[in-house]
N, C-alpha and C positions, 0 to 999 in steps of 0.2 A: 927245296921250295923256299922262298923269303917267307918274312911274316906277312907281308899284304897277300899273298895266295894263302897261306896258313887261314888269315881273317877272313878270306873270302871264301873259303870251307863251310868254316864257321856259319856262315850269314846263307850259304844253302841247305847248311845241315839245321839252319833254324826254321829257312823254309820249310824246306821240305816236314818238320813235326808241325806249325802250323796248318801244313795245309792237309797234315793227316798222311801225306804220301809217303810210306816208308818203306817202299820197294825204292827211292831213292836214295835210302842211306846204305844200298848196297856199296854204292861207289863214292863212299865219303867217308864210312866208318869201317876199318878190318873187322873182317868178321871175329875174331878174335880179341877184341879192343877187351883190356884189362877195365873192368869198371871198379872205384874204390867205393863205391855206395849204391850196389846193386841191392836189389830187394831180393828177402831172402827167398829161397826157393824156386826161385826162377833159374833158368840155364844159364852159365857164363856167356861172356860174350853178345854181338849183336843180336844174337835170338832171343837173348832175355832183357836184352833192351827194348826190343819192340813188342815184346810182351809188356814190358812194364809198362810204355808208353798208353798200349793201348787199353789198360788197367787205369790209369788216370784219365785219359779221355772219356771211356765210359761213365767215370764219375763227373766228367767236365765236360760233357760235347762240345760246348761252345768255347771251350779255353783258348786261348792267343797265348804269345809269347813276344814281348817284345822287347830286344835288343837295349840295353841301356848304353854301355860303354864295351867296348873289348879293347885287350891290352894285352901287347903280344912281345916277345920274346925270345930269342933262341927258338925252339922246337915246341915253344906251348904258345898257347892264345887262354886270356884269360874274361870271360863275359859274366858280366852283372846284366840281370834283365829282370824284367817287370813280367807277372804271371798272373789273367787276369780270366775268370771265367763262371760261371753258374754250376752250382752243386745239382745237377736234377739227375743222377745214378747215384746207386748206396755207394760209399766211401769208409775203406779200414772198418768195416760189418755194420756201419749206421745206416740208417735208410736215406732216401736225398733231402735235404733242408728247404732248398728252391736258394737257396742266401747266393750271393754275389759275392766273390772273391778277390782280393789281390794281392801276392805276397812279391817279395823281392827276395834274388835268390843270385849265386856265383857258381860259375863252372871255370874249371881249369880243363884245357884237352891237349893232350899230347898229340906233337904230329910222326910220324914218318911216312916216306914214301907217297906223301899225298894224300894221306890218311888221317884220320886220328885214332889210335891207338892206345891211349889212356886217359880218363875220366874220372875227375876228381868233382865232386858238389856237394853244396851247402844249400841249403833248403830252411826256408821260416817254418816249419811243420807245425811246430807251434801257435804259431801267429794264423795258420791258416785253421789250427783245429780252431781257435778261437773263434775266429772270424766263423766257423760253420756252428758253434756251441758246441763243440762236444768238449770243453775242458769246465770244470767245476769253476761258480763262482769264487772271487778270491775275498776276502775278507779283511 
């Protein structure tokens, strides 16, 4: 595949977690896809991506994701995006805030086959507990 079908993966496989649909990432992510920052306890692989997925959306129903830049390359595609969404489900054992969020975050994904097959990301975690309050004031 070039990199503009690589990209254009990409941009359905963003769809489709916008719009919640993840019986769509059957045919966009191996089921097998290596993730390098899976949450723990969850299954390998797509099944415990779309666990995880839907582990943040219950904290986020209204979450969006949207696309900043992607940057592609041989066999990877690389997206920076904007992640913007209302706290009203508990999150990491807090109850909901109601607070309004927005972090900014990068994915690397590996292709073959048509696929993507490994997942690298960076996440403001921090920047997002803030923005919810759960990190102690600083001083």
């Amino acid at each position: 595949m070039s990199i503009e079908d690589n990209k254009s993966v990409v941009r359905r496989y963003r769809a489709a977690h916008n719009q919640g649909n993840l019986d769509a990432l059957d045919s966009i992510v191996a089921s097998d896809i290596i993730s390098h920052n899976a949450l723990p306890g969850l299954p390998p692989g797509l099944e415990g991506g779309k666990m995880a997925h839907k582990i943040f959306m219950e904290s986020f129903p209204d979450g969006q994701t949207r696309t900043e830049d992607l940057i592609a390359e041989g066999d990877k595609v690389v997206e920076r995006y904007t992640f913007t969404g209302t706290n009203t489900g508990p999150f990491m054992g807090s109850p909901a805030t109601g607070k309004k969020v927005q972090i900014e975050s990068m994915s690397i994904y590996r292709f073959a086959n048509g696929k993507i097959v490994e997942h690298w990301g960076e996440n403001d975690s921090m920047g997002l507990m803030a923005q919810l309050g759960m990190l102690p004031a600083g001083g």
